[in-house]
PAPA-273900 format. One record per residue (C-alpha): x, y, z. Coordinates in nm, 2 decimals, m for minus. Layout:
<pavexs>
[[X, Y, Z]],
...
</pavexs>
This chain:
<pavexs>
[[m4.40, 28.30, 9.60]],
[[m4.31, 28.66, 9.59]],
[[m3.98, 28.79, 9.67]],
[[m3.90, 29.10, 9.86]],
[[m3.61, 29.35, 9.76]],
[[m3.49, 29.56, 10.01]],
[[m3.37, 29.95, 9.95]],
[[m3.06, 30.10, 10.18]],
[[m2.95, 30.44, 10.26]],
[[m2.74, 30.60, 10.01]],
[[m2.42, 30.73, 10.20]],
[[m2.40, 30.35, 10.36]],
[[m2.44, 30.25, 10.00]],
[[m2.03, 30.18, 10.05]],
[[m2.03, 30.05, 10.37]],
[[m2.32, 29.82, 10.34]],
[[m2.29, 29.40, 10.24]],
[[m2.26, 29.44, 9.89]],
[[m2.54, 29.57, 9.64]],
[[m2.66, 29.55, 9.28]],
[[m2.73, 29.87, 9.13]],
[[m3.03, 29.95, 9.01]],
[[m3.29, 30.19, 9.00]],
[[m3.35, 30.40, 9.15]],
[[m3.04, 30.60, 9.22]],
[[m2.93, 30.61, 9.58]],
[[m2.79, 31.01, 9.60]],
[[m2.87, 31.28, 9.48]],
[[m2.59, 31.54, 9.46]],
[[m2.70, 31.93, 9.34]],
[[m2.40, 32.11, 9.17]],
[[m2.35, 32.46, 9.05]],
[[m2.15, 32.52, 8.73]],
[[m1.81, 32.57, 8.80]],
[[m1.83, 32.45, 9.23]],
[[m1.65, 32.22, 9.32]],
[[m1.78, 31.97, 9.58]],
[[m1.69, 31.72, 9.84]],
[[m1.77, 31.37, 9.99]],
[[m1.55, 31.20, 10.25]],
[[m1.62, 30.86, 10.19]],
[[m1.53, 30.58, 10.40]],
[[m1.36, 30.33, 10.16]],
[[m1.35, 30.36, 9.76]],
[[m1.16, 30.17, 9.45]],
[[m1.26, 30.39, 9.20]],
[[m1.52, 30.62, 9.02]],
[[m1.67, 30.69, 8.69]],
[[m1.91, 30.98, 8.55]],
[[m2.15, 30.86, 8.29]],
[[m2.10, 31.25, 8.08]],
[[m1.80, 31.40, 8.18]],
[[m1.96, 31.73, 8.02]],
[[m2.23, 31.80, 8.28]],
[[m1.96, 31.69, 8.56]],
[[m1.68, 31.50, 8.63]],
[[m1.58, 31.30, 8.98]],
[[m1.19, 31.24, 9.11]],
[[m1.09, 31.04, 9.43]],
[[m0.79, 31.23, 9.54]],
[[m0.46, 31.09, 9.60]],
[[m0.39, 30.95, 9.94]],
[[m0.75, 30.99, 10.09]],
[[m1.17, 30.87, 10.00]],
[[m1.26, 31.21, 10.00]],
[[m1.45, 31.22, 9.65]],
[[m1.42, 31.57, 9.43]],
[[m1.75, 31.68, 9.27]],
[[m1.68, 31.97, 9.01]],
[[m2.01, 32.09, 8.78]],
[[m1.96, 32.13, 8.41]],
[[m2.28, 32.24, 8.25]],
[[m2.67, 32.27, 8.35]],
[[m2.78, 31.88, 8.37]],
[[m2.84, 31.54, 8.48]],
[[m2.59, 31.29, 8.49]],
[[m2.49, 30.99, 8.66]],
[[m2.23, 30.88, 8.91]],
[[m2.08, 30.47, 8.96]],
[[m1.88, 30.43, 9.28]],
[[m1.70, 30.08, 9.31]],
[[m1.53, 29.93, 9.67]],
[[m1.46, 29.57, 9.75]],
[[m1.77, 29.40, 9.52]],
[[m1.95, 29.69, 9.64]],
[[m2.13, 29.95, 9.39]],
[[m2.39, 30.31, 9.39]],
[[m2.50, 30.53, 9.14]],
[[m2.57, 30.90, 9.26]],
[[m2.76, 31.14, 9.03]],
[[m2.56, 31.47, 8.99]],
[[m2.77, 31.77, 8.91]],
[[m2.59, 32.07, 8.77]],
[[m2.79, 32.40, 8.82]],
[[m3.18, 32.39, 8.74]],
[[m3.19, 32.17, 8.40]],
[[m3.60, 32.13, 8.29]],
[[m3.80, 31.97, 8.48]],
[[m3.91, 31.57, 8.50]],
[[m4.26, 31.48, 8.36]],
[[m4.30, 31.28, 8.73]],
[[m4.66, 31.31, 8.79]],
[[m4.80, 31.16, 8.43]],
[[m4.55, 30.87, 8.55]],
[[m4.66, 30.83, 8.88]],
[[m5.04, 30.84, 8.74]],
[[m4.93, 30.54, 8.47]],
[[m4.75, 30.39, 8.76]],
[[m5.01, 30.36, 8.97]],
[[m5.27, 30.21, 8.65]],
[[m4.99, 29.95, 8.60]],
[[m4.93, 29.83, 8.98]],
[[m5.29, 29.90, 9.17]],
[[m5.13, 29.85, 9.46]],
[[m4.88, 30.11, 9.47]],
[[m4.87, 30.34, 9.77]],
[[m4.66, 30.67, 9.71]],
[[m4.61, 30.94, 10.00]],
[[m4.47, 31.31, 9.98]],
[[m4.31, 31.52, 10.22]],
[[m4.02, 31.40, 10.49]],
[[m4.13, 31.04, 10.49]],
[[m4.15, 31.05, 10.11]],
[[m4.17, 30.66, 10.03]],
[[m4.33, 30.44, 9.77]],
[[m4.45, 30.08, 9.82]],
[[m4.61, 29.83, 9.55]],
[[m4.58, 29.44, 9.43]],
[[m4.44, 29.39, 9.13]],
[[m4.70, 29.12, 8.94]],
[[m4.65, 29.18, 8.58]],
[[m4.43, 29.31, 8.33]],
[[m4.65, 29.64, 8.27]],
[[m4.61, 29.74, 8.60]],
[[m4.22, 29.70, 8.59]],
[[m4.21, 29.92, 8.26]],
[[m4.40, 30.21, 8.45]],
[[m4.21, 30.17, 8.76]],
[[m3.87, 30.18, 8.58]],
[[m3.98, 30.49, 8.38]],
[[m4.11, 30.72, 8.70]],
[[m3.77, 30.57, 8.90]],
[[m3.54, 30.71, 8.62]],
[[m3.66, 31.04, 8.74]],
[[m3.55, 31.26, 9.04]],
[[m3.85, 31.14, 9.21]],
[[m3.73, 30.91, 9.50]],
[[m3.38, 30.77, 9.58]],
[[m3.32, 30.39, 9.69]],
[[m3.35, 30.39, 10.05]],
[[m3.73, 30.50, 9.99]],
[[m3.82, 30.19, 9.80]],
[[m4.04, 29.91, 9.89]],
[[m4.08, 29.65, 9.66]],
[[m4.22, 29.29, 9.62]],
[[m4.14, 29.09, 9.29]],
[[m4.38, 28.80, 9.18]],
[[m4.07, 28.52, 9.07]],
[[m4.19, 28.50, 8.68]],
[[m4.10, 28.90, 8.70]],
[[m3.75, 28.83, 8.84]],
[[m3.72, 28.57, 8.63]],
[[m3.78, 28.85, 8.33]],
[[m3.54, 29.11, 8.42]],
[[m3.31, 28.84, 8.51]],
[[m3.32, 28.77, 8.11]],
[[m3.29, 29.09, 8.00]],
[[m2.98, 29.19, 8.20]],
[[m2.84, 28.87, 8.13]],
[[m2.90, 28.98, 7.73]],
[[m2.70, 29.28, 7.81]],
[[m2.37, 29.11, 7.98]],
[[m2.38, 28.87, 7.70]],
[[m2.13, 29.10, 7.47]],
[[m1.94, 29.16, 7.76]],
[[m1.84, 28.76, 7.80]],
[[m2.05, 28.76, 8.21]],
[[m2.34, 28.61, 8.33]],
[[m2.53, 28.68, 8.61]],
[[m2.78, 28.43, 8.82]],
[[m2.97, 28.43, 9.12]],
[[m2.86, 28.28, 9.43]],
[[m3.13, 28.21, 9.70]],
[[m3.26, 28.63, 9.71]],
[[m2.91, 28.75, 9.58]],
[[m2.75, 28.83, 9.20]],
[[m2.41, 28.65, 9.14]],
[[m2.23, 28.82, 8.84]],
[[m1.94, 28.60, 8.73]],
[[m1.71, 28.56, 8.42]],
[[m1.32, 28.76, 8.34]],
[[m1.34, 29.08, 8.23]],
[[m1.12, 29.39, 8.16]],
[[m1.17, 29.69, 8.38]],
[[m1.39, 29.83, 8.12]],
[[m1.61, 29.55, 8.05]],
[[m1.65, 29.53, 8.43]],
[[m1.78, 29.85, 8.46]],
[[m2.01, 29.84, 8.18]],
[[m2.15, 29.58, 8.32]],
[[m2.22, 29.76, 8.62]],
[[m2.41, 30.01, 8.46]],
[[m2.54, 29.73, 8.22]],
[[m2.69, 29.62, 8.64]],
[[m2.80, 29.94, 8.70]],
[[m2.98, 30.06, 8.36]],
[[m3.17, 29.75, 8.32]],
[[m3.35, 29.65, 8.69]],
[[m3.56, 29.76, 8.88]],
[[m3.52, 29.78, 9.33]],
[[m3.24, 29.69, 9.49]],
[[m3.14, 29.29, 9.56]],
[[m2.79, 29.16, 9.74]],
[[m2.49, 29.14, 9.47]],
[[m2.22, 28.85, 9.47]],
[[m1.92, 29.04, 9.24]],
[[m1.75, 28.70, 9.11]],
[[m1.59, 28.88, 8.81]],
[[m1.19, 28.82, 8.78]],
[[m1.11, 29.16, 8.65]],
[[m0.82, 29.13, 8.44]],
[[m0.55, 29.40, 8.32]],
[[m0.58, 29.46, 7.90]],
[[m0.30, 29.27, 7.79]],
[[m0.02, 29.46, 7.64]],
[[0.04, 29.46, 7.28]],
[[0.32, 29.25, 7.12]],
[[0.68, 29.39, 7.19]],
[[0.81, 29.42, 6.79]],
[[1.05, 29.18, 6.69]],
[[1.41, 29.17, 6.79]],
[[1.63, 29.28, 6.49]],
[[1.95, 29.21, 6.66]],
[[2.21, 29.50, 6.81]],
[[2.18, 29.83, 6.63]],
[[2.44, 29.89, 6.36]],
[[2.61, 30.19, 6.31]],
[[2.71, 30.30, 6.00]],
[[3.10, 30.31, 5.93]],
[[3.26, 30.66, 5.87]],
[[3.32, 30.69, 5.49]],
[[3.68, 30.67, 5.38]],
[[3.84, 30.93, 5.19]],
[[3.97, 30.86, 4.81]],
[[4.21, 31.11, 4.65]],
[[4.16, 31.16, 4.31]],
[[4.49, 31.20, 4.11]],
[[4.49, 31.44, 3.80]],
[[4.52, 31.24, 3.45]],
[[4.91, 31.22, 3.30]],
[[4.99, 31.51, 3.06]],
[[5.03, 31.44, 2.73]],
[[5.44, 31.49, 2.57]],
[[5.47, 31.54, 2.19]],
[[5.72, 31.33, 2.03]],
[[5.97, 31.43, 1.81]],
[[6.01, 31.25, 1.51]],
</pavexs>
């Protein structure tokens, strides 16, 4: 029985019942070098820039309003976190070369015969997802600027699920998390530290294909602070040195004889 995933619009991305990333993105934010740019944003717990280089992203203090500043000409990625809830934008920093997205689309199509792809305003792209050749090819043309996640369509075969389900499960293994379906849903569970949770985000993201609900069971723990040193008892201060006088050695008297 095949099993339907769902895309969603991309600025709801954070407002939405929660979401695993995955590709494709669900944004995607132009930037010129040096600009800086804005998103109010109606709820957010934190963001992080995949290469701080080509841009870098800051919540300011006391509001959601997200600050977009461009670095250098090219492509990087953006991970937005609220409440269980996660999206990746694509930030694109002046004109970098162009995407290879038509030989992509053409092995797309040979891998998935069923795959409908449309152009223009109502740019969309439809196709069941049978095999594992066919979720290679999609995963390639999706890592591309060609569509966003809100113009997705896709129907899984289980035994495909089932794959990708393996190998994001082989990438949260290092990080101590496991992830598992739940009726239509992903349930990612385990402790982590704020880093390992958010590789495993990306770890999500990088490594599926659609979009599919997202349970967030991780207990995301502090890093634990290192060993205070030893108490050596109150400090001691060292005691003024005390003045010796030297006394001059007796004369010598002759004697008389």
């Amino acid at each position: 029985m095949p099993a339907r995933m769902y895309s969603v619009g991309a600025l709801l991305a954070l407002l939405v019942p929660a979401l695993a990333g995955a590709w494709p993105v669900d944004l995607a934010v132009p930037l010129e070098p040096g600009k800086e740019h804005f998103h109010k944003l109606s709820t957010v717990d934190w963001v992080e820039v995949e290469d701080a280089s080509v841009a870098t992203a800051e919540v300011l203090p006391g509001s959601n309003e997200l600050l977009l500043t461009g670095h250098s000409t090219g492509r990087t990625l953006l991970l937005l976190y609220a409440g269980g809830r996660f999206a990746v934008w694509r930030l694109t920093v002046g004109t970098p070369p162009p995407e290879d997205v038509a030989s992509r689309l053409a092995a797309a199509r040979k891998a998935c015969p069923d795959l409908k792809a449309t152009e223009g305003a109502e740019r969309s792209l439809t196709a069941t997802v049978k095999n594992a050749a066919c979720r290679t090819a999609l995963l390639e043309l999706l890592r591309t600027d060609a569509y966003v996640a809100r113009e997705l369509d896709l129907t899984f075969d289980v035994p495909v699920l089932q794959e990708q389900l393996a190998l994001v499960g082989a990438g949260l293994q290092p990080l101590g998390l496991t992830a598992h379906y739940s009726g239509a849903g992903v349930v990612l569970s385990g402790a982590a530290t704020p880093e390992a949770h958010h590789r495993a985000l990306w770890e999500l993201f990088r490594r599926s294909v659609g979009r599919v609900p997202l349970e967030d069971r991780v207990e995301v723990k502090a890093p634990e602070a290192p060993p205070a040193a030893p108490d050596a008892g109150p400090e001691v201060k060292p005691e003024a040195p005390i003045p010796v006088e030297v006394l001059p050695p007796p004369s010598k008297k002759s004697r008389k004889r």
